[in-house]
C-alpha positions as CSV (number, residue, x, y, z in Angstrom):
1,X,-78.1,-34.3,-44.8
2,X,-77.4,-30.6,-43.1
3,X,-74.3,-32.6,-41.4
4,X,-72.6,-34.0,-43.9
5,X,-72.3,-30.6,-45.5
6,X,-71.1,-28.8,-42.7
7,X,-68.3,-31.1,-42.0
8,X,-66.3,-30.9,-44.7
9,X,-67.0,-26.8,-44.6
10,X,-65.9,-27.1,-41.1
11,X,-62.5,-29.1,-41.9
12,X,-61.3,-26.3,-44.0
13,X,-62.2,-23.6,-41.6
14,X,-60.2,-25.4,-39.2
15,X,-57.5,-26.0,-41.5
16,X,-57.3,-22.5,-42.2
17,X,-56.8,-20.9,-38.9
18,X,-53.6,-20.9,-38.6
19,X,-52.7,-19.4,-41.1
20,X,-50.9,-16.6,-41.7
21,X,-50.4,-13.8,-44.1
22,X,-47.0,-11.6,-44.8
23,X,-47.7,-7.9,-44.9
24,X,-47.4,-6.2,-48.2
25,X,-43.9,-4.7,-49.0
26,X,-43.2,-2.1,-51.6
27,X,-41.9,-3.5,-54.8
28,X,-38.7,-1.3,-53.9
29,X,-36.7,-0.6,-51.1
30,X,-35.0,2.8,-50.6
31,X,-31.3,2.9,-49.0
32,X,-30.5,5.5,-47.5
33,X,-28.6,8.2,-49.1
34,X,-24.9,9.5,-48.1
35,X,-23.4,12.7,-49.1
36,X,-19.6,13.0,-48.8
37,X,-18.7,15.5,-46.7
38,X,-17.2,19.1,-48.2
39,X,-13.8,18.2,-49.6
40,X,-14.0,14.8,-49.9
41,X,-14.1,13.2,-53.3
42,X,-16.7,10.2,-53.1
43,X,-14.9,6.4,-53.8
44,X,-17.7,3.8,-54.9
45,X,-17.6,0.8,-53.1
46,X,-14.3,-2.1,-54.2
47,X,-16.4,-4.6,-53.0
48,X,-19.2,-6.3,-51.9
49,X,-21.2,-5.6,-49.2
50,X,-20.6,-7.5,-46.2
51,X,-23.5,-8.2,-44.7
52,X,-27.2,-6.7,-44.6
53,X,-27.3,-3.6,-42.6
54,X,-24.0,-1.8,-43.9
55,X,-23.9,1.2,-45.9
56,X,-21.2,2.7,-47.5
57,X,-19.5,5.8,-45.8
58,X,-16.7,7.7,-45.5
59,X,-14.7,6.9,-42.2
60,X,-12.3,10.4,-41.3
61,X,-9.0,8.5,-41.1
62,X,-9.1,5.1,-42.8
63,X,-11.8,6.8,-45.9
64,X,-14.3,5.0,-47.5
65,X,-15.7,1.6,-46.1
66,X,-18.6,-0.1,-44.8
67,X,-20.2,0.9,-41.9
68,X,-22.7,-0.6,-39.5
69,X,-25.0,1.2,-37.1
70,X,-24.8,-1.9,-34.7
71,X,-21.4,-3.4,-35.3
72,X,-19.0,-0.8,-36.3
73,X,-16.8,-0.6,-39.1
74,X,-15.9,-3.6,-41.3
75,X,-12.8,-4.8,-40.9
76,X,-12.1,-3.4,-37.6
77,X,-11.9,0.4,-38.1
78,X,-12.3,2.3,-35.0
């Protein structure tokens, strides 16, 4: 009688144990904030973004564009 209880018990333990569970995340997500530099009148972004990971900043000879840590400027800017 004990058994027959603990089986099924047992199959969803098993069948639990793998699972697994996403951390929290806030319900926003901050980017991170660019200040043109002195003299520089800001230009809002002409269109859209090209990938995750850019932001929008200003580049000293081609001005404003999109700008990844990793991969450089969009659109070839060096």
């Amino acid at each position: 009688m004990k058994i027959s209880i603990l089986i099924p018990v047992a199959l969803v333990a098993i069948s639990l144990v793998g699972c697994v569970v996403a951390p929290v995340r806030p319900a926003y997500v901050t980017q991170p904030v660019y200040v043109a530099p002195p003299g520089v009148a800001y230009v809002g972004p002409t269109y859209a973004i090209p990938g995750p990971g850019y932001v929008w900043a200003y580049h000293a000879h081609y001005g404003w564009g999109w700008h990844h840590p990793q991969y450089g400027w969009h659109r070839g800017w060096k």
